[in-house]
C-alpha positions in Angstrom: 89.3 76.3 105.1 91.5 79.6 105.2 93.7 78.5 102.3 90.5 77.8 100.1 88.9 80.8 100.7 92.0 82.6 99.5 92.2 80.4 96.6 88.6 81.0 95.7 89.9 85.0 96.0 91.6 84.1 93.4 89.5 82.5 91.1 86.7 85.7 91.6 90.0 88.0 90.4 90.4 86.1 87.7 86.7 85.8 86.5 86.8 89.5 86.8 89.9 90.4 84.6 88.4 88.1 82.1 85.6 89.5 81.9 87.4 93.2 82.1 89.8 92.8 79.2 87.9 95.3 76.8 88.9 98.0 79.8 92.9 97.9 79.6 93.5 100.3 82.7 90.9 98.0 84.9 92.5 94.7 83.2 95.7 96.0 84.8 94.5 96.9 87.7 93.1 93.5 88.4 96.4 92.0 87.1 98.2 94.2 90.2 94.9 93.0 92.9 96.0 89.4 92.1 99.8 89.4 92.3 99.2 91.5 95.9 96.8 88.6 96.9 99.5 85.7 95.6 102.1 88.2 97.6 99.8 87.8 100.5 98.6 83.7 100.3 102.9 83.2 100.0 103.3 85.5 103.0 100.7 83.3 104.6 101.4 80.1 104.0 105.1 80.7 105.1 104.1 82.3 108.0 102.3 79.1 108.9 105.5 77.0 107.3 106.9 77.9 110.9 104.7 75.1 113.0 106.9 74.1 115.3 107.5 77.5 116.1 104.9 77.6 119.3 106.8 80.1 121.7 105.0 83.1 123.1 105.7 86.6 121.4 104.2 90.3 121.6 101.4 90.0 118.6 100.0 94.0 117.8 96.2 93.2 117.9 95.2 96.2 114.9 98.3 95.1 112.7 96.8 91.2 112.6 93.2 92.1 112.5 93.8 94.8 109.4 96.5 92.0 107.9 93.7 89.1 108.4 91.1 91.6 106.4 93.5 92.6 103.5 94.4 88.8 103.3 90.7 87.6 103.3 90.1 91.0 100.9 87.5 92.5 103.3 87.6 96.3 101.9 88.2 98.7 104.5 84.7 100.1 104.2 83.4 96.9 105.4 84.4 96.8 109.1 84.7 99.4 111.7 87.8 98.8 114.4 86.8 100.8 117.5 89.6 100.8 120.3 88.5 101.4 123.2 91.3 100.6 125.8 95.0 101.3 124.6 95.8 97.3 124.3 98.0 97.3 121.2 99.8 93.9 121.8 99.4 90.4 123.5 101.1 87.7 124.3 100.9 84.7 122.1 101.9 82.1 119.6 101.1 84.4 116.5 100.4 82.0 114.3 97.4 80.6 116.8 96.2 84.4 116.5 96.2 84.8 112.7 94.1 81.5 113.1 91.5 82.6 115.2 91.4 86.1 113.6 90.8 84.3 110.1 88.1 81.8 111.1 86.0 84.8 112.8 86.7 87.3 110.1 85.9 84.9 107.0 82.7 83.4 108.7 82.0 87.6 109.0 82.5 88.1 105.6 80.2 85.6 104.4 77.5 86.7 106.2 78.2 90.3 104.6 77.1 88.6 101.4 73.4 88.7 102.8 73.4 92.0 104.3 74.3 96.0 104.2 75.7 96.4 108.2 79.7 95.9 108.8 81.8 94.3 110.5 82.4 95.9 114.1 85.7 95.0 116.0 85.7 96.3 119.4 88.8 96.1 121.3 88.7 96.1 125.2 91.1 96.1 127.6 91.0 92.0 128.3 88.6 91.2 125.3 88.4 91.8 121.4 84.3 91.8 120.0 83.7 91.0 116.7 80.2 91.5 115.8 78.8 90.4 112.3 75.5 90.4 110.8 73.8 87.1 111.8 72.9 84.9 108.6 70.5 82.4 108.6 72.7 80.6 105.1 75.0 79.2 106.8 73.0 75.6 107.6 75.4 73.4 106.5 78.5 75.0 108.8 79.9 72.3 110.5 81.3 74.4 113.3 85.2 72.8 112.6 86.7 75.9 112.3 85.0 77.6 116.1 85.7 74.5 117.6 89.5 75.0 116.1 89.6 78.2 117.2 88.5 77.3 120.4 91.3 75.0 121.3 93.7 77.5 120.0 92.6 79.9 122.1 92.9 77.9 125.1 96.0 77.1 124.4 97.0 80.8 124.7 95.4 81.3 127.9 92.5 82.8 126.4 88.4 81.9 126.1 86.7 82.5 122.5 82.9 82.5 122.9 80.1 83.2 120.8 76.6 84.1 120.8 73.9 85.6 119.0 71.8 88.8 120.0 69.0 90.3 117.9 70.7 90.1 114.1 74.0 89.7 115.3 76.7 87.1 115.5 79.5 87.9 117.9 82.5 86.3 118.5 84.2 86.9 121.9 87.6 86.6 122.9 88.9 87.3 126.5 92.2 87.6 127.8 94.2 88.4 130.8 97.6 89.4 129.5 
């Protein structure tokens, strides 16, 4: 699911710089946007090469969430991070993190596709909120990925919830480090 909606990243830069080759300085430009976004899927995947590598560490909440958004290409100006408690780091397996932050922050960004609100991350002293426009497309979710995400959490001593209030999806995750 996460690898494949980098991929597809891909395929929209390269759709563009195709269509973009009268304009050599945006051609270019494109041509940088998809060797950073390889960069970023090789970073990735060899970040994820490590799965036996399961041992708690310190994971810096803001350096993650902003990674996971430059990785799924959310622009900057589509999400708001509000910290509201001085939390900067948790205890857990990264990689579990980077999983759980990807699975909430894609699902976000496709229900950007059907509205003009952001994505609003809200991070609490023993909880991170993500809140995304609720979107009514997304019938055939199967709900792999939450349920995923779910376990993972657990298995970092944390709960992932979700709900949805008024227009909005959010995605709950509570901790007690």
């Amino acid at each position: 699911h996460n690898i494949k909606s980098m991929l597809a990243a891909q395929f929209i830069l390269q759709d563009n710089l195709e269509m973009n080759l009268d304009n050599l300085d945006e051609a270019k430009q494109l041509i940088k946007d998809k060797g950073d976004n390889l960069n970023s899927i090789i970073s990735y995947l060899n970040d994820f090469n490590l799965l036996e590598k399961t041992h708690l560490e310190e994971v810096n909440i803001v350096q993650a969430i902003k990674k996971t958004c430059h990785l799924l290409n959310i622009p900057s100006s589509a999400f708001t991070l509000i910290e509201n408690e001085s939390l900067s780091k948790i205890l857990g397996i990264k990689q579990d993190i980077d999983s759980i932050f990807i699975n909430i922050l894609s699902n976000a960004k496709k229900a950007l596709e059907y509205s003009e609100e952001k994505i609003i991350i809200i991070i609490n002293k023993q909880s991170i909120e993500f809140i995304a426009p609720f979107s009514y497309h997304f019938k055939s979710s199967s709900g792999i990925g939450e349920m995923i995400s779910s376990r993972l959490a657990l298995r970092n001593k944390m709960e992932l919830s979700y709900k949805i209030q008024e227009d909005t999806y959010i995605s709950l995750l509570n901790f007690n480090n």
